[in-house]
N, C-alpha and C positions, 0 to 999 in steps of 0.2 A: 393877063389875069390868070391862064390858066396854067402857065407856069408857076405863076407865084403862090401859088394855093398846092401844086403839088410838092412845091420846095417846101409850105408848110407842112404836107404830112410827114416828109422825112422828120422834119425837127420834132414835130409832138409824137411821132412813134418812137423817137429818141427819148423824150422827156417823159413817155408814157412808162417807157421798161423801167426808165432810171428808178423813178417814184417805187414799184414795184420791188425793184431790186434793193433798196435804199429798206423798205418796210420789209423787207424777211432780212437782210441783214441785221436791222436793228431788233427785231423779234428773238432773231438765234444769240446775238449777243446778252440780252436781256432775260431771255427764257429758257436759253439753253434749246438742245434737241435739234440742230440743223435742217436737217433732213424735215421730219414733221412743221416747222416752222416757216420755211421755204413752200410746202406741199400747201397747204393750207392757206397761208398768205398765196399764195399762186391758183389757186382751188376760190379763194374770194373776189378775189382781183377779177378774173375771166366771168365769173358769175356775172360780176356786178356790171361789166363792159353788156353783158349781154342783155340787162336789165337797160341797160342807159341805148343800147341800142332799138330796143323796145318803145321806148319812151321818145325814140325821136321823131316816130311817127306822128305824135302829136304836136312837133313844131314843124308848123306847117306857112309860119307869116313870118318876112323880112331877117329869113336863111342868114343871110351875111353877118347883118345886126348881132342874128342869135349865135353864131358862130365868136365873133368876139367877146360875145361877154361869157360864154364856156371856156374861153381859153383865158379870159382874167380870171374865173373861177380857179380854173384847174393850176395855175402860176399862184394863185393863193394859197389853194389847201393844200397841195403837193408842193409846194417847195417850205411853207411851213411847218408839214407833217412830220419832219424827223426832229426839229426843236421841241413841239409841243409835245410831239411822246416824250422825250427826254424828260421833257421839265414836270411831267405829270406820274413816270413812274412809280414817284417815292409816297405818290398822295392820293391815289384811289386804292379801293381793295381790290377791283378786277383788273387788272392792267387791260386783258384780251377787251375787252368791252372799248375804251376810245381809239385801241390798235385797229378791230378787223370795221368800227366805225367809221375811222377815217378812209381805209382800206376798200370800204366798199364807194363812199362819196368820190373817191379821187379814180375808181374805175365807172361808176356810173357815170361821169361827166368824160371820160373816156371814148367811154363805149357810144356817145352822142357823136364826137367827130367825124367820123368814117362816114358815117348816114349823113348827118349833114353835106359834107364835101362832095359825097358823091352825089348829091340834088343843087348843090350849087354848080357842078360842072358837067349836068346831064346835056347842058348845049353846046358845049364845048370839044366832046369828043363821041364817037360812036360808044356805044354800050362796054361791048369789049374791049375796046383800046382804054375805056373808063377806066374799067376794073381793074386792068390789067399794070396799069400806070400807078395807081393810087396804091396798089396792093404791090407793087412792085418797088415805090417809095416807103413804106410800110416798110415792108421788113425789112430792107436795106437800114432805115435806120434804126431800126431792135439788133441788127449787130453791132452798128456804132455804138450804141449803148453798152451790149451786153461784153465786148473788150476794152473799152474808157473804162467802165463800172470797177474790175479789179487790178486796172494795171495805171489807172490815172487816178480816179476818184477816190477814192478809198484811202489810197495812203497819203494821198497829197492834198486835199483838203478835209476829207473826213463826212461822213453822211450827211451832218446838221447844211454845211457848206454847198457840199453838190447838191443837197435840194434847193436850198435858197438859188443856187446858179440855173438852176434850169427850170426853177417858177419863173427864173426872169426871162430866160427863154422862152415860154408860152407868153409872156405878158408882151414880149416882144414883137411875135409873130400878131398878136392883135394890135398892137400899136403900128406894126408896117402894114397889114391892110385895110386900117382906118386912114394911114396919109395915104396909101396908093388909090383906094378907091371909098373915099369918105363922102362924095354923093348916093354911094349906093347904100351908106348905111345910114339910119333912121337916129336921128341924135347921136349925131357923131362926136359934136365936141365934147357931151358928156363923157362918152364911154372915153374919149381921150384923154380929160382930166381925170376920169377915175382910173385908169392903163395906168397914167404918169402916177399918179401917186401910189400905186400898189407897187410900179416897178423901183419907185425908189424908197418904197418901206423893206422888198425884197432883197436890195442893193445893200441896205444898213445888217440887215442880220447877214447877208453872206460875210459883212465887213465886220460885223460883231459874232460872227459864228462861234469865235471858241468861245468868247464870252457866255452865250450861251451853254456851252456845254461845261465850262467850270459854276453856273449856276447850277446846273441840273445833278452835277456828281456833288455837289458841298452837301445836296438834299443825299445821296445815295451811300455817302461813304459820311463816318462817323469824325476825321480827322481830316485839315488842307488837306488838299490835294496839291501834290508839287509836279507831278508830271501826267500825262497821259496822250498817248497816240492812238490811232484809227490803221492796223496795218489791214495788208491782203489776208490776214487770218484769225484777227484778232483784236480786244482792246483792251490797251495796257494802260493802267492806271497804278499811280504810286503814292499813299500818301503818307503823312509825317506828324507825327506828334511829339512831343518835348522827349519824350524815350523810346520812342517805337517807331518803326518806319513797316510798313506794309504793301506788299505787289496783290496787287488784283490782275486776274485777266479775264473780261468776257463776265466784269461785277462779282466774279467767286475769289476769294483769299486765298494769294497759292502759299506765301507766308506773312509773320512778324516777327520782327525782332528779336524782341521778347522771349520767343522760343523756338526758335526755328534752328536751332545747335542741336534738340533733343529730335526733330524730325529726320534733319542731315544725317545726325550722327545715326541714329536709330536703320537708316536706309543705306547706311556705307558699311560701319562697320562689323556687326554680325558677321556676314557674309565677306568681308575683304581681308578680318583678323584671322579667320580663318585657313586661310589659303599659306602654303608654304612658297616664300618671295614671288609673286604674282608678278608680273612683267606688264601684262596687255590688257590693257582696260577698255570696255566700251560701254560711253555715256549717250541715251535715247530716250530724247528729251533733255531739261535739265539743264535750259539760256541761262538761268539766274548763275549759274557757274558754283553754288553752292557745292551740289553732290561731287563737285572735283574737286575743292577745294579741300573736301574731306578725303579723298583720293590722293591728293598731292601729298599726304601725310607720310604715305609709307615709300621710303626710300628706293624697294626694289623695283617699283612702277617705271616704268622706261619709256612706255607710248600711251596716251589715251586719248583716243577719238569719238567725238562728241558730234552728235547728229541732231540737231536742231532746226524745226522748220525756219520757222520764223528769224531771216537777218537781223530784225529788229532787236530783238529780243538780244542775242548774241553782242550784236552791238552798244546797246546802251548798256549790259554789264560790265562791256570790255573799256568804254571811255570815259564815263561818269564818277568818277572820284568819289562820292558819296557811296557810292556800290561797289565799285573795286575795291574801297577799305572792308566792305562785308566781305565777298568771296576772297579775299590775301590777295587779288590780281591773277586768280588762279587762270581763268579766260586766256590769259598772256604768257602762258607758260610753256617755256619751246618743248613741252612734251606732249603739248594739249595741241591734238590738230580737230578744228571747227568745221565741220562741214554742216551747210545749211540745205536741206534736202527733208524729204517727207520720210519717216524710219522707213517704214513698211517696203517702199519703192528701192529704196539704198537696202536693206536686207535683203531681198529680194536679187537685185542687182550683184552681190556680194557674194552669195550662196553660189549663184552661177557662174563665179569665176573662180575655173577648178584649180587655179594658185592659192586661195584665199586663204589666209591661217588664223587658227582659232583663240579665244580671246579668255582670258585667267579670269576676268570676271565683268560680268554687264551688267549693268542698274537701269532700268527700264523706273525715267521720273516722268513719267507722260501725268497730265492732268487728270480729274477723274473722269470716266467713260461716260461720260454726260450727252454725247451724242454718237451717232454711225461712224464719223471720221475718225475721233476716239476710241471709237468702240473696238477699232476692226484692231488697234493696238494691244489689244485683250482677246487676241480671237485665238481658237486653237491654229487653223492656217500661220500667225507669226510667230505662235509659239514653238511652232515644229520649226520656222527657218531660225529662230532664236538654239534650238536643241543641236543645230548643225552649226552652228560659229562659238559656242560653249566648248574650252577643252573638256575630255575627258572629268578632270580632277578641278572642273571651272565649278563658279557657282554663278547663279543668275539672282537676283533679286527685281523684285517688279509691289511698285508701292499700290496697294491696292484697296483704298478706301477704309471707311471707319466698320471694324467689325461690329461697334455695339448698333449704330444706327443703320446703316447696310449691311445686315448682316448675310442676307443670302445673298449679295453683288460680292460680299470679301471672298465667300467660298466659291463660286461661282469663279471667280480668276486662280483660285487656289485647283480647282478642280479639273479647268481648262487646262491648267499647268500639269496636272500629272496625265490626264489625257493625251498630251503631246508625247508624253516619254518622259518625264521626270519626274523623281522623288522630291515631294516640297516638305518643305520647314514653314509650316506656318506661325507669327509673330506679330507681334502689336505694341504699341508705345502712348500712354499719354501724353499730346502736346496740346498745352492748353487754348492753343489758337483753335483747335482741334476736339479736342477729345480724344477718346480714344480710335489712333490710329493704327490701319493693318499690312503690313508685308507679308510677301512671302519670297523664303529662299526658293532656289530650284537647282537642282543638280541629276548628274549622273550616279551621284555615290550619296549615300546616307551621311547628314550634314554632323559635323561632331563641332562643336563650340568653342572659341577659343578661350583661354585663360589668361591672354595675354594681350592688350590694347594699347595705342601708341601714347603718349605720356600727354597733359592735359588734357583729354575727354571733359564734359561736364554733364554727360549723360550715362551713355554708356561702359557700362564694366562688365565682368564675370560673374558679380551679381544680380547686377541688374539683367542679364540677359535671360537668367533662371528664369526671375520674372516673366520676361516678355515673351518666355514660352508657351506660359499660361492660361489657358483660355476657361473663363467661368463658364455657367453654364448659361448664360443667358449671349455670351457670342460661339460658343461650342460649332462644330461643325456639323454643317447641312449636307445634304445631297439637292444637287440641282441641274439644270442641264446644262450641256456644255455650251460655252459663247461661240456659236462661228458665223464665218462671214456674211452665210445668206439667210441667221434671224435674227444675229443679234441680240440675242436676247439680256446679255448683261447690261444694255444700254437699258429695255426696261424696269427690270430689278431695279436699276439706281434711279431709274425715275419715280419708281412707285415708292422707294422704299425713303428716300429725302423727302419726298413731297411730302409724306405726311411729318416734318419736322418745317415746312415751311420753306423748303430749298427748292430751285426746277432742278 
């Protein structure tokens, strides 16, 4: 017996982090802000264990009994907890309200096991060989957990999935110590009909899992949805309307269709027409393959390497036929070399090898700075190793949110950028997916316009660009502080400054 109770706590200190990790990932996918989403789900989680450990001083009659039907509780609402967020985001007004809800119930009933186990096997071992064993099982399995979580679970089944998997794993552990030791529990055969039927209501949603989650995004997204994955960084959603086709990542729009020629173009060419025959390109960020494919345009281009986290990403633009007809197949173009790696780390990396040669021009397509991991790609720290792989006669460009609705986050990146050492060009474009949106150029040398652009454009010209130098007075430039690594602060601007438009 008293082995088989401490093999239980490996698996539910398994299933406990899983749950845990499963509800800040789905927070940070849905609410944006990593870091804060993570803290706080992790800040309620250990409260509520501690609450539940509180609480177990009061079960004090047929231990064993109560111990199984806490772990069919806990296989219930943890491994349904990443469906039922899902399928409830699009239909309450406070999201956080059934989140840190469920969040606290699935650590309160948590935070009951440990005390339990340790009074079911206080006769079993000495005090400290107790503690030491259980707690020893303990954490051993919160690392199982915490390397399965992004290098198995994640990409390979998806959140809604690995909870359903490892509700059944709790429901399991009480179904194997009601047969091993079903005299010592007080209606046993109930709690084993109700085990059975919970483990195989939990068996159906792991088996109908995506189905669940194309229920929950038809409510989230306006158009089918024809694709979507769960990677180690992210989740990609694509969906399709009779003229429009649409990439979400992580629920925000990164284009459409519709207009996504006036963004590209708007983020290439300014800053590329300008250069006299550019050779060396580098793209950071920028999987959809779009912004190369506006690069592939000019003839003198020779190399362009493209640093994008996410494989994923990279790959389904590079095989997908519906998508390589958008980007020209640019992904696959022997001048385009792919590196999947995190910018920041690969700049970093780059800077310090004193061979390294510098680059005619880099377009910095990151997402918007919606959390720290993002954020730190707007930081002055990347913008000074960005200032040292820039020729001389380089330009940089770095797309930097909507001036009219963030307007102190645009200047705020604008400002960061001359902070480092450069003279910016600040620029903006309406795209109607969008609004109006803001770039900024960056260079060593004061930016002069070209008058000459490569032939089909359907956005950008010489006149148009007069335009998008323009700024009225209600996106006019701020004074703000600069973004760096240890506050961050342009992650706040953008949060303050969306939310009140209804964005995280």
């Amino acid at each position: 017996m008293a082995f088989l109770l401490l093999f239980s706590v490996f698996v539910i200190a398994t299933c406990g982090l899983v749950y845990e990790l499963i509800a800040g990932t789905l927070a940070s996918y849905l609410l944006g802000d990593s870091v804060t989403q993570f803290s706080t789900i992790i800040g309620t989680y250990l409260f509520a264990m501690g609450i539940g450990s509180w609480l177990s001083r009061y079960l004090t009659r047929n231990l064993l009994s109560t111990f199984v039907k806490v772990e069919i509780l806990i296989g219930v609402v943890g491994g349904s907890a990443a469906a039922l967020l899902f399928l409830v985001f699009e239909h309450v007004a406070s999201f956080r309200i059934p989140l840190y809800g469920i969040v606290t119930l699935i650590g309160i009933l948590v935070g009951i096991e440990i005390p339990l186990l340790l009074r079911i096997l206080k006769d079993e071992f000495d005090f400290k060989d107790l503690v030491s064993q259980v707690f020893t099982f303990d954490y051993i399995g919160a690392l199982v957990a915490s390397i399965l979580f992004p290098l198995v679970l994640v990409p390979h089944l998806g959140l809604v999935r690995s909870g359903f998997m490892f509700g059944m794993m709790n429901v399991a552990v009480a179904l194997w110590l009601l047969y091993r030791f079903s005299e010592h529990v007080s209606a046993a055969h109930i709690h084993k009909f109700t085990a059975i039927l919970t483990f195989i209501g939990l068996l159906f949603g792991f088996i109908y899992g995506n189905n669940v989650m194309e229920v929950a995004e038809s409510s989230m997204y306006p158009d089918p949805v024809i694709y979507s994955v769960s990677t180690p960084y992210q989740r990609i959603v694509i969906t399709k309307a009779p003229h429009d086709l649409r990439l979400f990542l992580n629920n925000n729009l990164q284009f459409s269709t519709r207009d996504e020629y006036r963004y590209h173009e708007a983020l290439i060419h300014p800053g590329l027409a300008a250069l006299s025959a550019p050779k060396r390109v580098l793209i950071l960020g920028g999987g959809d393959g779009l912004a190369a494919r506006e690069i592939l345009k000019y003839p003198s281009v020779e190399a362009v390497t493209q640093i994008e986290l996410d494989p994923a990403m990279t790959k389904l633009f590079t095989s997908n036929d519906l998508l390589t007809s958008l980007n020209d197949n640019a992904l696959k173009s022997p001048k385009l070399n792919i590196i999947n790696e995190d910018a920041f780390l690969w700049l970093k990396a780059y800077v310090a090898d004193p061979q390294h040669a510098p680059f005619d021009f880099i377009v910095a397509d990151f997402p918007d700075p919606s959390n720290y991991s993002i954020g730190k790609l707007y930081s002055l720290t990347f913008f000074k190793l960005l200032h040292q792989v820039v020729a001389d006669d380089g330009i940089v460009v770095v797309q930097s949110t909507s001036p009219y609705i963030a307007r102190k986050s645009y200047w705020c990146v604008n400002n960061t950028l001359a902070a480092a050492g450069f003279i910016t060009t600040p620029y903006h474009a309406y795209v109607p997916s969008f609004g109006e949106w803001g770039f900024v150029m960056a260079g060593k040398q004061p930016f002069m316009p070209s008058t000459h652009y490569p032939d089909g454009l359907r956005f950008v010209s010489a006149e148009t660009m007069k335009l998008m130098l323009q700024f009225p007075a209600d996106m006019s430039k701020l004074k703000t502080d600069i973004n760096r690594l240890d506050n961050q602060v342009l992650v706040h601007y953008f949060d303050d400054e969306w939310a009140e438009y209804g964005v995280n």
